[in-house]
C-alpha positions in Angstrom: 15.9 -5.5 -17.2 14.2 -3.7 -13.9 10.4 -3.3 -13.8 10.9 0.3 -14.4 12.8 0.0 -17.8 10.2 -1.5 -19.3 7.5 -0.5 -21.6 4.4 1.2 -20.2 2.4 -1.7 -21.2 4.4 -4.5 -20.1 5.2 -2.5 -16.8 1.4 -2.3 -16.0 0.6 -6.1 -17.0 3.5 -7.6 -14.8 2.9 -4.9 -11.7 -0.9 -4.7 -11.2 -1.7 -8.6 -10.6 1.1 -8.2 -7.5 -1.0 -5.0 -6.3 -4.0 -7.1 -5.2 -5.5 -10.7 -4.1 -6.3 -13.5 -6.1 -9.8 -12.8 -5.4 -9.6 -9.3 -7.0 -12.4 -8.7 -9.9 -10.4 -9.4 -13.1 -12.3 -5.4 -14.4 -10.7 -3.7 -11.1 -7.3 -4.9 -11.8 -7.4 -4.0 -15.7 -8.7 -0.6 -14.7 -5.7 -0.1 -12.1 -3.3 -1.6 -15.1 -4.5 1.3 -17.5 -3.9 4.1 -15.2 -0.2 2.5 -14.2 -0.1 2.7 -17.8 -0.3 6.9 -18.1 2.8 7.1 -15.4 5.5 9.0 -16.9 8.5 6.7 -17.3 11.0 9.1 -15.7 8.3 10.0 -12.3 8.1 6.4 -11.9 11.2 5.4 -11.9 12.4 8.3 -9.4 9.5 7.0 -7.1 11.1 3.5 -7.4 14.0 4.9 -6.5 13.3 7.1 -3.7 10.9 3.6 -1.7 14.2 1.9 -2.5 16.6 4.1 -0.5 14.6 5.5 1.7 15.3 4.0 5.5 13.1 5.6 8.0 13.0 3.1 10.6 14.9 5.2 12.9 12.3 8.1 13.0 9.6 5.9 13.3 9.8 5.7 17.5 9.8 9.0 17.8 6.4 9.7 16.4 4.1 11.4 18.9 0.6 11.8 17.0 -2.3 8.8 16.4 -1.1 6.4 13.7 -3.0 3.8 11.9 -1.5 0.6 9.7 -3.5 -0.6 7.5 -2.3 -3.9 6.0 -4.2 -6.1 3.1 -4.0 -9.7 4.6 -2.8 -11.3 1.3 -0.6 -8.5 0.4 2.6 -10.0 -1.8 4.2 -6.7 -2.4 4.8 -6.0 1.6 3.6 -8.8 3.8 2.5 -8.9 7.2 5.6 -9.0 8.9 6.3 -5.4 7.2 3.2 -4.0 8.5 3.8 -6.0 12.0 7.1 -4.3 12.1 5.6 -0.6 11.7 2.8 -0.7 14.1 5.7 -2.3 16.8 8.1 0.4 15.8 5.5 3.6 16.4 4.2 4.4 19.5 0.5 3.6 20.4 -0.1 3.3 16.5 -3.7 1.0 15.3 -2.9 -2.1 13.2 -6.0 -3.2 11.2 -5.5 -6.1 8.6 -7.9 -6.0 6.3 -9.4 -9.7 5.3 -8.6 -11.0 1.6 -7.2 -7.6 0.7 -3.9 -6.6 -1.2 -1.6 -4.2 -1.7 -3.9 -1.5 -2.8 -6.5 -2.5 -0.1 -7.9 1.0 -0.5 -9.1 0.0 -4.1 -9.9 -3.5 -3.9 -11.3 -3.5 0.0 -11.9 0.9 -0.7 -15.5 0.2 1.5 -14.0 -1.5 4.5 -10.5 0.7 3.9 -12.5 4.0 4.4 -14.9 2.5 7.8 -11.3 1.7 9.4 -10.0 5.2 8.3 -12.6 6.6 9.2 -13.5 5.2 12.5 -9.5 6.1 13.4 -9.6 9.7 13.0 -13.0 9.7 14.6 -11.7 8.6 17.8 -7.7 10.1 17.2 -9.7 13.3 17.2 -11.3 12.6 20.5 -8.0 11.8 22.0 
């Protein structure tokens, strides 16, 4: 059975531990595990699908506008050589690894995740 055939409950206890470090506070992971949780079954499962197929490594030269990758450094769910690939793939794109983070850096790292987006589009917007 895939992930996305099982239960809500079960979904959410074996996916949100992969979605952040080690480190992550135990009440931050629960609290990402209950909102997996309220996904609609079908909606997740087409999402699952579509990050499955899609293959968009050949448009990725070709983008022309300021592009920041943001990686968690102890991401399981897409490690670094993922994130190393993008930022070689698109032109003049940022790379920032953010320390002890995982996959969902924006929640478990959301303070530094936020400086580093924010200090990107400050200077794109300059460019």
């Amino acid at each position: 059975m895939q992930y996305s055939e099982l239960p809500p409950e079960q979904f959410a206890a074996a996916v949100a531990p992969t979605m952040f470090s080690d480190s992550a506070p135990h009440k931050l992971v629960a609290h990402f595990a209950a909102t997996i949780v309220e996904f609609h079954p079908i909606g997740l499962r087409a999402m699952a699908r579509a990050f499955a197929e899609a293959d968009v490594r050949e448009v990725l030269p070709r983008i022309e506008v300021p592009a920041l990758v943001l990686h968690g450094e102890k991401d399981v769910r897409a490690p670094i050589d993922v994130a190393e690939r993008l930022h070689a793939a698109i032109p003049g794109s940022t790379m920032v690894v953010l320390p002890g983070a995982g996959h969902v850096s924006c929640v478990e790292a959301a303070e530094r995740f936020t400086a580093e987006l924010r200090s990107f589009l400050c200077s794109a917007a300059v460019r």
